[in-house]
PASEBA-1860 file (N, C-alpha, C; in nm, 3 decimals):
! residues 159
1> XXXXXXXX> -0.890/2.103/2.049/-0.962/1.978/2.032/-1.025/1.941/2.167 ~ -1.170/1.908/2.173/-1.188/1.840/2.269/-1.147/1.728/2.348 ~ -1.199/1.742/2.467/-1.145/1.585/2.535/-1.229/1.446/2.448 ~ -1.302/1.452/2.479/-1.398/1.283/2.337/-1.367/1.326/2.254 ~ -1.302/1.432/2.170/-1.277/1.399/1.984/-1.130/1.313/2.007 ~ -1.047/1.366/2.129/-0.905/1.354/2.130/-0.962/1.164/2.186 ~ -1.074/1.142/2.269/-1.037/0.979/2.315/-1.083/0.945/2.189 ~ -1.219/0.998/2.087/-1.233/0.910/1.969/-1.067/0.904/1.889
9> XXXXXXXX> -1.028/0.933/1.861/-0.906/0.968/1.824/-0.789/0.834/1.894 ~ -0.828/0.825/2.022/-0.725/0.737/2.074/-0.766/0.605/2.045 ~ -0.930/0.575/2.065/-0.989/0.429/1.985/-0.986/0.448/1.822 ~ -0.974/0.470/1.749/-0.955/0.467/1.590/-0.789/0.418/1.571 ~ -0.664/0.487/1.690/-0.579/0.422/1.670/-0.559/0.312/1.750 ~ -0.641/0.313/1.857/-0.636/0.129/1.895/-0.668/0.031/1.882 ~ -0.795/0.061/1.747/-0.890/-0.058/1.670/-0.763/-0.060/1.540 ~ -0.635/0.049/1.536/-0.590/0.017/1.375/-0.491/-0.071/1.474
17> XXXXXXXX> -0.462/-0.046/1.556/-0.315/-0.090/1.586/-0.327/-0.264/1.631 ~ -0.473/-0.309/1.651/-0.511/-0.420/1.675/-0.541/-0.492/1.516 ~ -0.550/-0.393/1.438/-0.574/-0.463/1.284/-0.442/-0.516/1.249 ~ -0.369/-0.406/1.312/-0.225/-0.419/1.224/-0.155/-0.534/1.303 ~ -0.169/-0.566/1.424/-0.143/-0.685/1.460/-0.180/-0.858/1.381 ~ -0.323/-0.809/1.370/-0.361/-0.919/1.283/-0.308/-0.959/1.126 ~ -0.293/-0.785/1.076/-0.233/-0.815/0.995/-0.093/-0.881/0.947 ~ -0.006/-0.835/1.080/0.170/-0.890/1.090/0.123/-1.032/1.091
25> XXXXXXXX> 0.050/-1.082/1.174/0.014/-1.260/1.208/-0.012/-1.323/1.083 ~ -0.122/-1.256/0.997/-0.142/-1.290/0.853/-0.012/-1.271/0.744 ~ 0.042/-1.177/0.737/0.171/-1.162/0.705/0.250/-1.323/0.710 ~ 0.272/-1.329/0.830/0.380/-1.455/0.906/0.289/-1.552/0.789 ~ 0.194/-1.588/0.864/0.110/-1.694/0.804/0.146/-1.738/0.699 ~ 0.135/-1.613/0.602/0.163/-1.668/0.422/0.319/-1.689/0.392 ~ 0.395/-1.619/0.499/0.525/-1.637/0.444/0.551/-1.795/0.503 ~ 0.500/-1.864/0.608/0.526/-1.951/0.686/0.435/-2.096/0.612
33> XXXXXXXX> 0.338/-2.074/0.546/0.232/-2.141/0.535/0.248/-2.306/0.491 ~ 0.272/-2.397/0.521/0.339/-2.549/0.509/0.442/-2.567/0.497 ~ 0.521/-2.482/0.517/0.735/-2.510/0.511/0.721/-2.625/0.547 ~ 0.630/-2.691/0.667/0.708/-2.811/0.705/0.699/-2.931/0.591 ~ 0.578/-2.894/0.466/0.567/-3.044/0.420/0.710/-3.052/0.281 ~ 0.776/-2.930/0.324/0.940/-2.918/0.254/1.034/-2.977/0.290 ~ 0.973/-3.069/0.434/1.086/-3.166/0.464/1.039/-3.297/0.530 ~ 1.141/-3.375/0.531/1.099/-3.527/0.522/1.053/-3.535/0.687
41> XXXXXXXX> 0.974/-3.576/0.702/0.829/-3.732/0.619/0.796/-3.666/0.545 ~ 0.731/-3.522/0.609/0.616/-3.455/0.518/0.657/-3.436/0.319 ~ 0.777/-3.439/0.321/0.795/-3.402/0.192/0.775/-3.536/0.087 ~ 0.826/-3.635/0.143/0.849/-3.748/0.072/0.691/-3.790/0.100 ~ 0.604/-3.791/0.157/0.454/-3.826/0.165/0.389/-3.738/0.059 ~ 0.412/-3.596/0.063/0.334/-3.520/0.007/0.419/-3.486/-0.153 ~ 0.491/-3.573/-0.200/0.551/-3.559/-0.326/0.474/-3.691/-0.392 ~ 0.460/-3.791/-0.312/0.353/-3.910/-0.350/0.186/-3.898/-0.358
49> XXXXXXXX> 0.167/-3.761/-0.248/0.034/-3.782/-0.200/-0.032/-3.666/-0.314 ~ 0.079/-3.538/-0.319/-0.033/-3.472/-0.411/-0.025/-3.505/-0.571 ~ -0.019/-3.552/-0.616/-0.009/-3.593/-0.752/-0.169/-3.730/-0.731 ~ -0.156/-3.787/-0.670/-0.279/-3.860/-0.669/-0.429/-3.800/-0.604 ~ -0.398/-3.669/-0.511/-0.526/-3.588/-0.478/-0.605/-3.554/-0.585 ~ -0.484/-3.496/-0.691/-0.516/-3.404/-0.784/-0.604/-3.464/-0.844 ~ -0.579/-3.603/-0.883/-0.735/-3.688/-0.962/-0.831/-3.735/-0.879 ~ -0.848/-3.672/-0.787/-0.929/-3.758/-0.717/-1.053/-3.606/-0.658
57> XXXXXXXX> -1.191/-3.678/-0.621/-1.218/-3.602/-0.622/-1.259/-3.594/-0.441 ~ -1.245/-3.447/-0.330/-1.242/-3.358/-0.233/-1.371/-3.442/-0.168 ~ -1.352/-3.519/-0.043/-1.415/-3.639/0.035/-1.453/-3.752/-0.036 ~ -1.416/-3.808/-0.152/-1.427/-3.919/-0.177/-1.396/-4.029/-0.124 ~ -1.429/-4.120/-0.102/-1.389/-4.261/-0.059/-1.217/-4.313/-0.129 ~ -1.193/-4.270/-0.233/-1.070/-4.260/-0.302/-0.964/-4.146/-0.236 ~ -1.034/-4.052/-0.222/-0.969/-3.929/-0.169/-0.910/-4.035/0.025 ~ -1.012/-4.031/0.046/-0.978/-4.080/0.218/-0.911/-4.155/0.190
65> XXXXXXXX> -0.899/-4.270/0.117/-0.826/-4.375/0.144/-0.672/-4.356/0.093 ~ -0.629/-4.256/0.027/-0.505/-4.200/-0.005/-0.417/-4.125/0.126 ~ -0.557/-4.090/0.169/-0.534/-4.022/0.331/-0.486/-4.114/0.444 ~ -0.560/-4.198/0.413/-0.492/-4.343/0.525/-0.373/-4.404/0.495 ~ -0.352/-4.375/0.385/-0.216/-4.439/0.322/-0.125/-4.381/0.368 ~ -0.140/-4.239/0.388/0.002/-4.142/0.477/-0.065/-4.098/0.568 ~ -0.121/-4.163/0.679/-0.167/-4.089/0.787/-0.040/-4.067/0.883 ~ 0.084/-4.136/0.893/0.198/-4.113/1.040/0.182/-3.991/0.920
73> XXXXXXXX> 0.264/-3.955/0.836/0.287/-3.788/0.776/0.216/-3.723/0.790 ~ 0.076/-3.750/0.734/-0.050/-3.606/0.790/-0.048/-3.584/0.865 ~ -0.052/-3.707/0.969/-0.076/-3.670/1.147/0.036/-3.527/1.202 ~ 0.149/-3.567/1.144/0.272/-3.495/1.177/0.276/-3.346/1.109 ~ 0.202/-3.325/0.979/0.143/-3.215/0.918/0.051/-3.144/0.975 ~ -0.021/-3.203/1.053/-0.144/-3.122/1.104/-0.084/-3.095/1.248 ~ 0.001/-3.183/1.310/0.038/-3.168/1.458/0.154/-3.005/1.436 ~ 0.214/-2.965/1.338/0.298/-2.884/1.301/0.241/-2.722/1.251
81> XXXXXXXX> 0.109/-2.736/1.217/-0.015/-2.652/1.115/-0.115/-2.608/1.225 ~ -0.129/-2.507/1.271/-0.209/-2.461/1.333/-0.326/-2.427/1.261 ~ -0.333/-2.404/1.113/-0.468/-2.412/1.011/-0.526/-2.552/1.030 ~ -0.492/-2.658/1.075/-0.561/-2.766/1.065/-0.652/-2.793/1.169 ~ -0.803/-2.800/1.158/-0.876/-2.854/1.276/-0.850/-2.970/1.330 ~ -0.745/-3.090/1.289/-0.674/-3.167/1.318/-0.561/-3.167/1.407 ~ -0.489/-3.041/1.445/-0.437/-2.969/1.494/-0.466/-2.999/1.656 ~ -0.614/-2.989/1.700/-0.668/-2.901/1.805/-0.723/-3.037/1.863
89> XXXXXXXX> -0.751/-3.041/2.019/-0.824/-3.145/2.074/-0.937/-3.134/2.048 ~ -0.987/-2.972/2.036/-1.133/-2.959/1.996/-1.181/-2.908/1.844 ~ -1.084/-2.974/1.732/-1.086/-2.925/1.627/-1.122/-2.726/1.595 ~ -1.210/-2.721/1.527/-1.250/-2.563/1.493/-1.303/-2.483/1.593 ~ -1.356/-2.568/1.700/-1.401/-2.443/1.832/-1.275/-2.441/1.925 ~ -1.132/-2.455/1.880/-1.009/-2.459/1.940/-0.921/-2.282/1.852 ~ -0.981/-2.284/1.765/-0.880/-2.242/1.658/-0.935/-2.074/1.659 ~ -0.856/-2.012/1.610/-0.832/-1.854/1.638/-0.914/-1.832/1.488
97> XXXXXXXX> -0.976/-1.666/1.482/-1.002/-1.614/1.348/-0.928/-1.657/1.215 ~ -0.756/-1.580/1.317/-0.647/-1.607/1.199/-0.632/-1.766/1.157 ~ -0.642/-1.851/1.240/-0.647/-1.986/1.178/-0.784/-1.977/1.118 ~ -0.860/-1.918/1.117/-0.962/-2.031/1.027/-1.002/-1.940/0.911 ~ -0.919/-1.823/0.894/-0.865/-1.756/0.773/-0.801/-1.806/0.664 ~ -0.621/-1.857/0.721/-0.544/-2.026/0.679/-0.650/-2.063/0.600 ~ -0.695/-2.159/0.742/-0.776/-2.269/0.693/-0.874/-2.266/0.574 ~ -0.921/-2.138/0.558/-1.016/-2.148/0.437/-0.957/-2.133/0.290
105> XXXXXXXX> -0.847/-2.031/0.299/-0.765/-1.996/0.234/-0.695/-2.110/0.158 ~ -0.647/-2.199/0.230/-0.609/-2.361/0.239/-0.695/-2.423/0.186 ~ -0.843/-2.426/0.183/-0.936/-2.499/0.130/-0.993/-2.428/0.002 ~ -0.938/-2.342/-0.016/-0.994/-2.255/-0.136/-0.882/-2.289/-0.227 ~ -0.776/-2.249/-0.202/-0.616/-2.321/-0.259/-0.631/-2.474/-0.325 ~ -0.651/-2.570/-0.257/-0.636/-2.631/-0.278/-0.752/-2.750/-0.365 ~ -0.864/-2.687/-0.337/-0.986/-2.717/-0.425/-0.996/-2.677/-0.603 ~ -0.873/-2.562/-0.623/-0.816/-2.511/-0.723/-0.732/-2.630/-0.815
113> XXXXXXXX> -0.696/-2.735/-0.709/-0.621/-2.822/-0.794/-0.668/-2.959/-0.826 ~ -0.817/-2.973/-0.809/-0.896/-3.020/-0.862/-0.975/-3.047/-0.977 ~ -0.987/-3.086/-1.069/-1.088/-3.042/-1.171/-1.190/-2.991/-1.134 ~ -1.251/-3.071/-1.055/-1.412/-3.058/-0.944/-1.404/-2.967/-0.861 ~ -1.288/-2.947/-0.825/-1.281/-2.854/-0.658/-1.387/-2.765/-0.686 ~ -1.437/-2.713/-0.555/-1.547/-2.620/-0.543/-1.536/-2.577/-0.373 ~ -1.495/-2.461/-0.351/-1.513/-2.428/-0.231/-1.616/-2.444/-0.161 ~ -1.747/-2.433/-0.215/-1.861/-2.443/-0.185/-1.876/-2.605/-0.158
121> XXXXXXXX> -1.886/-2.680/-0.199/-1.875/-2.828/-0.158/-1.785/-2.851/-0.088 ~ -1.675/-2.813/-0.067/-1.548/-2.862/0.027/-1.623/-2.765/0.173 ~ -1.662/-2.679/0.165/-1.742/-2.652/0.265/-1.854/-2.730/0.366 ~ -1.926/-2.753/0.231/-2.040/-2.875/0.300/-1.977/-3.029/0.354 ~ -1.893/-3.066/0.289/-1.823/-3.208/0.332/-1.743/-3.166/0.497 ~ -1.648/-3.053/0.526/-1.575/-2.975/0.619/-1.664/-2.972/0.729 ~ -1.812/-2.946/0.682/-1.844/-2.922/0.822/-1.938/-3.043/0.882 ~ -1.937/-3.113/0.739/-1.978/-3.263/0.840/-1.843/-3.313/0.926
129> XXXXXXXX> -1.760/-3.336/0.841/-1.623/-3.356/0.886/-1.600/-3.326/1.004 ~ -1.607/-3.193/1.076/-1.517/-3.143/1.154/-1.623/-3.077/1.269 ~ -1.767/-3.110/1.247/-1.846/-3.083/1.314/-1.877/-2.936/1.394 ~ -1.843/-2.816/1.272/-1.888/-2.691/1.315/-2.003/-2.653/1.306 ~ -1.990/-2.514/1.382/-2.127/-2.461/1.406/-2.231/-2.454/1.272 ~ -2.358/-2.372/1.238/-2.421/-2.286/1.131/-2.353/-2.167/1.114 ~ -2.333/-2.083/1.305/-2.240/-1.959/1.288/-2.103/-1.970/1.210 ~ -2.057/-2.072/1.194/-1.920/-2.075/1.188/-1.916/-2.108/1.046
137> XXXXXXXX> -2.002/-2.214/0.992/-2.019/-2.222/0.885/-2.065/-2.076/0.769 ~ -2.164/-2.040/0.821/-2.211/-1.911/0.755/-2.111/-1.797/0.767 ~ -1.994/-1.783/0.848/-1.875/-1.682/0.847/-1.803/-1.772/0.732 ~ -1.769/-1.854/0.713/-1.640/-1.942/0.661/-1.708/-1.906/0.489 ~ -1.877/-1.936/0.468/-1.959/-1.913/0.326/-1.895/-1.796/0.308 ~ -1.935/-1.670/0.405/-1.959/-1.556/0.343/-1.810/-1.503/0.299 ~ -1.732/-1.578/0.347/-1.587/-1.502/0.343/-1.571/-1.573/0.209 ~ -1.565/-1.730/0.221/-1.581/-1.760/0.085/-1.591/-1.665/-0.025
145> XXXXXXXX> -1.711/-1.642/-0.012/-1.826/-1.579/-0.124/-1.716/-1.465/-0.154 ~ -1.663/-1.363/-0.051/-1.579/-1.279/-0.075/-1.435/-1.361/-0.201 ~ -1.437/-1.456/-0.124/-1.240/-1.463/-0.216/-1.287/-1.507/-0.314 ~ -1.384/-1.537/-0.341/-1.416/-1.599/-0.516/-1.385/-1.499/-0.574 ~ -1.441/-1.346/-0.563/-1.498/-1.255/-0.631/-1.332/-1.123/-0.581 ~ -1.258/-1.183/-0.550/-1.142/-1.137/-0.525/-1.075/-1.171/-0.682 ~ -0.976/-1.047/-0.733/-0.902/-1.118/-0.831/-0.743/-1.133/-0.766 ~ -0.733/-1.292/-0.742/-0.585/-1.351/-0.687/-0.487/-1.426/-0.804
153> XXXXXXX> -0.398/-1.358/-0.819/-0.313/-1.415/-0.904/-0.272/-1.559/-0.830 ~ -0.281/-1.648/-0.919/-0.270/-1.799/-0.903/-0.214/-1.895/-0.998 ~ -0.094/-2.018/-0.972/-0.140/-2.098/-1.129/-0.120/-2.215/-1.029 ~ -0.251/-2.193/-1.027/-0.277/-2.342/-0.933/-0.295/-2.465/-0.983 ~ -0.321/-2.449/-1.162/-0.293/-2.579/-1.236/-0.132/-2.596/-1.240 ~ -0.044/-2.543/-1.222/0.069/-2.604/-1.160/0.145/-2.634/-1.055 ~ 0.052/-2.667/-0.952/0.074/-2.683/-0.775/0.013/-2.794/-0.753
END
């Protein structure tokens, strides 16, 4: 074997071995992914809070103001959640790939338990919200666009 087939050889296993890192992190992620709102504040807020999301519809004026109603718990949810651009002093230009993987994942999840939800609109409201880029926006669409067209076992009408 040559010397460059043997270094291509050494970058193919150092681009996998950097995947596979990402992948263990993603791993963690899902096994880890809101444990905390399993315990009190967060639990006793979010045993009140999601049952009234669910009718409501994703940036509404109804929606926020349910939000203000448990803000010490959210605050403490998002201070705990590294998926949250709430999280960060500088919201989404703070936050890693793998968080804003979560994070979409999280917004795709949970737009599921909506009647209305629509990733695509929880998108457009998110980035007034949270004041990201076009780049960042147009990665967050296209990945979107991907998990729609993903088949994910879900029964998100009972979550």
């Amino acid at each position: 074997m040559s010397d460059e087939r043997f270094k291509t050889f050494r970058h193919i296993e150092t681009v996998r071995n950097y995947l596979n890192a990402c992948v263990r992190e993603l791993m963690l992620r899902a096994e880890q992914h809101d444990q905390s709102k399993l315990q009190d504040p967060e639990r006793a807020a979010f045993d009140e809070l999601t049952p009234l999301l669910r009718g409501s519809t994703y940036g509404s004026p109804e929606y926020h103001a349910f939000l203000a109603r448990l803000k010490e718990p959210l605050d403490q949810h998002y201070a705990n959640n590294r998926h949250h651009p709430e999280h960060f002093e500088n919201g989404v230009m703070d936050m890693t790939l793998i968080d804003l993987l979560e994070m979409l994942c999280d917004w795709k999840s949970s737009g599921l338990r909506h009647a209305d939800g629509d990733i695509f609109k929880s998108l457009d409201i998110n980035r007034k919200r949270f004041g990201y880029s076009p780049e960042i926006d147009q990665i967050l669409r296209n990945t979107a666009e991907w998990l729609s067209k993903e088949p994910v076992f879900h029964l998100a009408e009972e979550s």
